[in-house]
Every structure is written in C-alpha cells, then in structure tokens.
N, C-alpha and C positions, 0 to 999 in steps of 0.2 A: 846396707840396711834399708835404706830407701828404695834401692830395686825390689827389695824381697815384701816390702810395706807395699810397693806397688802390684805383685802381682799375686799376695794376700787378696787384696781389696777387688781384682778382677776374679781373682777365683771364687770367690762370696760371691760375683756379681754374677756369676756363669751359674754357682748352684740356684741360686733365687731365681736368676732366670729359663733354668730349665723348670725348677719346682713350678713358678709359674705357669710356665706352658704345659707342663704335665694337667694342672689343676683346670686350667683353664679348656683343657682335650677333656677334660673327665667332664666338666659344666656343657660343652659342647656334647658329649655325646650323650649324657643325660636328656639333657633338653631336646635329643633330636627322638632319643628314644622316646620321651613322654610325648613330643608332637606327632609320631607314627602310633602309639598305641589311640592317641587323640582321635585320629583319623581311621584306622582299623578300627574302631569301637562307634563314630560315626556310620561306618558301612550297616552297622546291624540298628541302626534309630538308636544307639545307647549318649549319654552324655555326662561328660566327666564334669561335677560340680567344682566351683573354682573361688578361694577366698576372696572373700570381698562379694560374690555376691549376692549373699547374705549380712543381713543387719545384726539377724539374733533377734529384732524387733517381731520379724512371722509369727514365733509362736505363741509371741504376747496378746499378739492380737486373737490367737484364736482362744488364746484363753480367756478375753475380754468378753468374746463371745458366747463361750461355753459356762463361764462361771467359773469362780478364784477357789481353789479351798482354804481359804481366808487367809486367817494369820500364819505366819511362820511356827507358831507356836500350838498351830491347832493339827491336830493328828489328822490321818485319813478317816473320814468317814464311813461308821459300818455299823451293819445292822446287829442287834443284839447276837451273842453268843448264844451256837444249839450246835447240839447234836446230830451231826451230816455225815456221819456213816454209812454207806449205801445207798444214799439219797443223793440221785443225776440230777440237777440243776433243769429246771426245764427251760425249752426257749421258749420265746415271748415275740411272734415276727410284727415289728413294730419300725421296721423302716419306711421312711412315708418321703424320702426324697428325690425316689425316680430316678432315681441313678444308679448305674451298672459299676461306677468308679476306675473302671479300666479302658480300654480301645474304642469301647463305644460311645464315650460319652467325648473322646478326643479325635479319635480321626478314624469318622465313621466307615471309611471308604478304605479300612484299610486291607481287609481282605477284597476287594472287587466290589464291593455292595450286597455280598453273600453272606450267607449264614451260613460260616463254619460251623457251628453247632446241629444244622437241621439233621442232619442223617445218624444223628446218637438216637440210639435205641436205651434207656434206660431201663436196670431191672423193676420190679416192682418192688422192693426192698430199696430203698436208698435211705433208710436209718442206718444200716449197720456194712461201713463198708471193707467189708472182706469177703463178701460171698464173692464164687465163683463168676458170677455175669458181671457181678462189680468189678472183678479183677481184669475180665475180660474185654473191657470198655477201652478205647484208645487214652493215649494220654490227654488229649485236646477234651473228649465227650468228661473224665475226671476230672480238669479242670475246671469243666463247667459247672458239673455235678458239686464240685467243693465250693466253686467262689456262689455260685446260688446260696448253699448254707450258711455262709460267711456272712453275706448280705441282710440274714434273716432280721436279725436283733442286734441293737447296736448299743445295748447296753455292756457294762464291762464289770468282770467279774471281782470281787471282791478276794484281800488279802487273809488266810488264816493265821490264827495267835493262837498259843498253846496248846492247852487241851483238846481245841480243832486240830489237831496233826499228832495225836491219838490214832486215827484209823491206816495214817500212814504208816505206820508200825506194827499196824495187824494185816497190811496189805503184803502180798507175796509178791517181792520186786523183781523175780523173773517174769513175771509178766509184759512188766517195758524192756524187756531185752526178746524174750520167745514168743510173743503172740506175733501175727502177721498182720496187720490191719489199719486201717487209714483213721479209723474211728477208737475212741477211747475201749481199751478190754470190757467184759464184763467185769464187776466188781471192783474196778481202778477208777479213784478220784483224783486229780489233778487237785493236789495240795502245794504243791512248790510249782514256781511259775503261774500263777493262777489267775496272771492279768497279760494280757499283750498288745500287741499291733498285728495284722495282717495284711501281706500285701501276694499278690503274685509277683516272681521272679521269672527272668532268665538268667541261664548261666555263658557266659560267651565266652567259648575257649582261647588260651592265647594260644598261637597260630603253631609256636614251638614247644607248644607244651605234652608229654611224650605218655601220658597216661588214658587205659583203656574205660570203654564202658561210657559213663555217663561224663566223666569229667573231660570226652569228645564234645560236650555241650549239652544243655538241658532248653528245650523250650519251651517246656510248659512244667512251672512248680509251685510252690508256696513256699513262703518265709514267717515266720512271728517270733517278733524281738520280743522280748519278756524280761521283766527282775524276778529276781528269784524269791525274796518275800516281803513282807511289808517292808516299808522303808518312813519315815516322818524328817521332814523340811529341814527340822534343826537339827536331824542327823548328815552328818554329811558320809552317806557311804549309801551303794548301792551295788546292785549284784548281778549285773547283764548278760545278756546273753540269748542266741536262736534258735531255732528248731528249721530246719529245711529240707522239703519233701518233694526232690526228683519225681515225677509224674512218668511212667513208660507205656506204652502200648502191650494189653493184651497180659499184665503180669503189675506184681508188687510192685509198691515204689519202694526208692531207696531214699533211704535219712541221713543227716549229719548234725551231730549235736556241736554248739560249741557254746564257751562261756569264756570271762576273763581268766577269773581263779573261784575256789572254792569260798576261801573268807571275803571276796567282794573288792569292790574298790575305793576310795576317798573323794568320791568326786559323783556330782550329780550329770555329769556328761555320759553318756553312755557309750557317745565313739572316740572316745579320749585312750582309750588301749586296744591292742589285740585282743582277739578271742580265738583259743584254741580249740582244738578237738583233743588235747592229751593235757590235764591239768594236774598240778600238783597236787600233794593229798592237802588237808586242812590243815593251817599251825593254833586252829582256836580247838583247844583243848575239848570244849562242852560238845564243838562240833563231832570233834577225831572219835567221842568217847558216845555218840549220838549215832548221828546221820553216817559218818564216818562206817562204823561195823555195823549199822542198816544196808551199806549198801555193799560191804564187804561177804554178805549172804548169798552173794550172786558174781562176783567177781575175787580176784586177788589183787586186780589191777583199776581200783576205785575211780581214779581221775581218765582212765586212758577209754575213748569211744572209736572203735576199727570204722577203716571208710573203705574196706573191703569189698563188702558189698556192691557198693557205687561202681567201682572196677568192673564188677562182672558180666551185666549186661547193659548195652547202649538205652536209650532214649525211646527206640525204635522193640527192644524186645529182642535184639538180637544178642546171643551169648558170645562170649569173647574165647575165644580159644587159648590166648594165654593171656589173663587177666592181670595188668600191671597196677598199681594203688600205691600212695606213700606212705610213707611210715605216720605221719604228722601234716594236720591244716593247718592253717594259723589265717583268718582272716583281720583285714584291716580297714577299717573303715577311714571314710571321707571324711574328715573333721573339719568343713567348712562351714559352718552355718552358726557359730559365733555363741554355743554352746559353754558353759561357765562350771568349775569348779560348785559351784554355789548354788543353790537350786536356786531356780526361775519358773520351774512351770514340770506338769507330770511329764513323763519321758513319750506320751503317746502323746501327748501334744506336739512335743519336739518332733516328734516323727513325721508330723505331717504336713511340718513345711516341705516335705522332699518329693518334688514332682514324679510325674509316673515317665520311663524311661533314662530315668538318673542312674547313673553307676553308684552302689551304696557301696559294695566292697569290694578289694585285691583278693584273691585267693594265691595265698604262698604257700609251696608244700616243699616238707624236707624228704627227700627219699631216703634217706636212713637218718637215723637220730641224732641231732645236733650233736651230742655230745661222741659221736661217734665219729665225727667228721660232717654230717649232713649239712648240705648246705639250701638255704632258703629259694625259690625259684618260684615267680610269677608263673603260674598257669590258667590264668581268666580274671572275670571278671563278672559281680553278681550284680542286676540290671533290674530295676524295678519296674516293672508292667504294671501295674495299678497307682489308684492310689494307697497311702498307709490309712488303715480303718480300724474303729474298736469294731468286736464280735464277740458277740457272748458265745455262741458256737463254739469259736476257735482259740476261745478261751476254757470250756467244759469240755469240749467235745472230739475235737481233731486231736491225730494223736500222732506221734514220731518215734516210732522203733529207735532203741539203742543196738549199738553192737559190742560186744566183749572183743577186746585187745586179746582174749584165753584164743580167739580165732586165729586171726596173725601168727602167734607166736606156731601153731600146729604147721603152718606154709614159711614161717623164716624165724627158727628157732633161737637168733641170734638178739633177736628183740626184747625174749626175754631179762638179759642182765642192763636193757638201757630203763628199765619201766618201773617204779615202786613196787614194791609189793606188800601190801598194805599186814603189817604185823601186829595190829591193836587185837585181835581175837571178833567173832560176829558176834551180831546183836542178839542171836538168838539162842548162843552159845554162852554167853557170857556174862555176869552181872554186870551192872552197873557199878560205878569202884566208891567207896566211899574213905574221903570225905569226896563231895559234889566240887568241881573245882572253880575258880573264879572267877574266870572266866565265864561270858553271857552269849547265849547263842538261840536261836527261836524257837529249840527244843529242849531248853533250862527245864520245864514242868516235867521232864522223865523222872528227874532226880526228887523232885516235890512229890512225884505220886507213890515214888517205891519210901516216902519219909527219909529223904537223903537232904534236907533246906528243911 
C-alpha cells in the first residue's frame, strides 16, 4: 500500500510537472511572440501602447480644458429641434491653431525636408470627391486633399432625436452601398454616427498574413470612431464603432465598416470589445421592427459588411489576379489608457490622449466562418498617423461605401448558410405591427407618427 501511495504521489508530481512546463513553453512563446511583433511594428515608427502608461487622468485634463458638460444628470447639449431634410450642414473654417496635427508638426524631416505634396495637381472641383481627376489623384495627393478638409472646422456635429430621423426613412439606403465616392451622396444626410474622431491611419501587415490587395498594407488612409446616436451620462450604454477608408492610387478607395453589436454596449469605454465587420441582427424589438427592415431594403444579410473589395486591388492600383479576402474582421483595440465602465469624459476626448504613431488596433480575420471551423488569425495592425481630431467635415461630409455580403456569397456560395438572413419582412413593404412593442430604441416616434403610442 505504501509503495502504490508512493508512486501515486510521483505520478501527480510528473503530471503538474509537465502541465507546468507545457504552460510555462506557451507564456514563453507568447511573450517571445509579442516581443517580435514589438519590434517588427518598431521597424515601420508604429508603437504598441502598454498598461500602466496611462493614468486615465489625460483625458480629464483635456476636458478641464475644453469644458465639463456638467452634471451627470444634465443631457448633451443641442440646439432646438428643425427640420434638416436636405439641408448639408455647412462648414465653418475656423481652425486658428496652426497646426497640420500629423508629420509635420512632429518630425519635420520626415520625408527629407521635402514636400511630398508639391507635385499633386488638384482638380478644380475638390467639393465633390468622385469625379474622375479626383479619382485620378495618387493616394498620398487624397490624403492630402482629405486631411486639408478635415482641418477646416473643428466644430463637432450634433446628435439627432426623433422626428430628426424622419428623412432617414425617406432616404433610399442603396445609396451607402452603390454610389462610389469619398464625399457624402447627393441627397444622403448622415443621421446615425453623426459625431466622430478623425485621425489618419496606417495599416501594417503582419509579415504571415496570406491575403491580397490592400490587406498587403495601406499607407495612406482615414479612420473616424463614431457612436452611433445620442448617448446621456446616466445612461450607461454606448454604441461604437469605425469607418476606414484605404486611400489607392489612380482609383476608388476601399472601406470597412465595423462596430461592436447593433444594440450597443454597457459601458462608456469604447475599446473595452471587439468590433466586427459581420454583426448580429438586433434582439431590441423597436430596433429589429425599425432600423432593422430599413435596412433589410437593400440587403438580406443586415449585420454582414463584404471586405471584398479591399481584396481586389493593392494600395498602388494594381489588380490582383486572384483576389483572396476573409470571410470576417474582428478588430481589437488597445485597452490601455485606464478607460472606465462609467462615464468620465466624451469618447473624443478619450481619444485624444492616443499619440500619433500608436498602434490602436489588431486586425483578426477568420477565413471561413467561425462556426464553420474558422479560426481567428492576426494579419496587422492599424497605426495612428495623426493626431485624433473633431471635424465637422468628417462628421457631415466624408463618406464610407458599405459592401453587401449578397457579393461574397455569388464568389463562395457556401457562406450563405453561415450569415442571418434577416426574416422581419422590409420597411417599405411592410407596416408597422401593432401593438408598438416595449421596448425603446431612437426610432420609437415611427410608432407615435402612424398613432401606434
């Protein structure tokens, strides 16, 4: 009995001590991994922010500076309720601080002492960017072309309530799917997302990462983090999420949409989850019977945005001859800067403690559907080039093609049975059901107007 107690007790000692050493190879080769991607992301000026070196105190200060929106208890401030129907927001260039917020105001010298910019020839037309010479311009001369408007006014654009998201309903939503263009369609208001941040981006490929076109790397593009609508202090939810516009040479840009979920999230942090490009449909009722079959007029596949496109021609304007893309994005942001459950300050304030050159996000994509087996794989990393800025511009005015997953499915048919398929019936097709259900969501006044509440 004693012999067998004894070699019990070594054999417990052998499994612990492999489990150990297995665990301890996995922390080891973590760590060695995260010190190589450290250093590959060094090589391009990028830098991985790290806990701890942030207080969370940054963004207090800038809001000390900027002005509180008072109490907890006091809503966002906004001007009376009208009727903005058709009616573009004008800009106001009223920046008076002399600063470019990008390369040049940090390391002058970084092109040679040169003006990359001198040799753009711009059109005469630079209101409306889809013409042809617009299209034509390199990605570096559009860059310039956009962060100059970006710069213009720095005021930030206000939240709509209710009966303001009225024209949203009379707007025809293939528009943000079929028009081609850098600038807001003709007759399309930017009602949802209607406040942001802007920053330039680079995208930095990881080194193994096996997909074509742009996701070879982007260096020259835009980003604007955005909520998606009003939000107030004592609520605790918000609804995040970005718009990013690949810049190419000589041709369209390419976009990627992404956001957390469609109902939002519990928490005033905004990098506290992922944000996909394939979202689940709504489970808030008022939304699914709303927004839901508004946007099922133009889709079957409401939460899923194709990154297709991005696939198909490089940075440079070259086409790919066999265009490879994943099924699903999923980015992940930095969550080091000591961001709270709890509101502390507006989400563009938060933003701006994040130096220019910082890594904001992972880019993980699955190449076939998680539920199909897909498994998640690093392929870069998104790099902040500027600073984060308000713009009323880039808040009215800049715009981000969507793409229909109805794409995809015509090049890998199999995607269909992984994707929702949104069953509520369209907006344009269908009433409104009554009773109004109880659900509360920012388009509750549909129900008030047809006398459903």
């Amino acid at each position: 009995a004693s012999l067998i107690y004894t070699l019990l007790i070594k054999s417990d000692l052998m499994r612990f001590t492999n489990t150990l050493a297995a665990a301890l190879l996995i922390a080891a080769s973590s760590a060695a991994d995260a010190a190589t991607d450290e250093q590959y992301l060094r090589r391009f000026n990028a830098y991985e922010p790290r806990l701890g070196e942030y207080s969370g105190n940054e963004a207090t200060e800038i809001k000390a500076a900027r002005g509180s929106r008072g109490e907890l208890k006091t809503p966002r401030r906004r001007g009376p309720t009208r009727d903005v129907a058709g009616v573009r927001p004008k800009i106001n260039p009223n920046r008076e601080d002399g600063k470019y917020h990008d390369w040049r105001d940090y390391d002058a010298d970084m092109y040679g002492g040169k003006d990359p910019y001198a040799e753009c020839v711009y059109p005469q037309d630079t209101e409306h960017l889809d013409t042809p010479d617009y299209q034509a311009l390199s990605a570096i001369c559009k860059d310039e072309l956009i962060w100059t408007k970006v710069l213009q006014d720095t005021r930030r654009e206000r939240f709509y309530t209710g009966y303001e998201f009225t024209s949203l309903f009379d707007q025809d939503m293939n528009l943000t799917y079929d028009v081609v263009t850098d600038t807001m369609p003709k007759d399309r208001l930017k009602k949802t997302h209607p406040v942001g941040t802007m920053s330039k981006i680079e995208v930095i490929p990881h080194p193994d990462q096996p997909y074509t076109g742009m996701f070879k790397g982007v260096k020259h593009g835009m980003m604007r983090i955005s909520d998606t609508t009003k939000t107030t202090p004592t609520v605790q939810k918000t609804n995040p999420g970005f718009g990013i516009k690949f810049l190419r040479d000589g041709m369209t840009s390419a976009n990627i949409l992404a956001m957390f979920h469609f109902d939002g999230q519990s928490s005033w942090n905004f990098f506290k989850n992922r944000w996909t490009t394939i979202l689940r449909e709504p489970n808030n009722e008022c939304a699914r019977r709303t927004i839901g079959k508004h946007l099922a007029t133009v889709t079957d596949h409401i939460g899923g945005t194709s990154v297709m496109e991005v696939a198909e021609y490089d940075q440079f304007g070259n086409k790919e001859a066999e265009p490879h893309w994943p099924f699903q994005i999923e980015f992940e942001a930095y969550d080091v800067y000591g961001w709270t459950d709890e509101y502390q300050n507006d989400f563009q304030d938060q933003l701006k403690v994040i130096p220019m050159n910082t890594v904001m996000f992972k880019i993980l994509a699955f190449d076939e559907p998680p539920e199909l087996g897909g498994e998640e794989k690093l392929i870069g990393w998104i790099v902040s080039r500027s600073d984060q800025i308000d713009s009323f511009w880039g808040d009215t005015t800049l715009f981000f093609k969507h793409a229909r997953m109805d794409d995809d499915i015509q090049f890998r048919p199999h995607y269909f049975d992984w994707l929702q398929f949104w069953p509520n019936g369209k907006f344009n097709e269908t009433p409104l059901i009554d009773p109004a259900p109880m659900q509360k969501c920012p388009f509750q006044f549909l129900f008030d107007k047809v006398g459903l509440i």
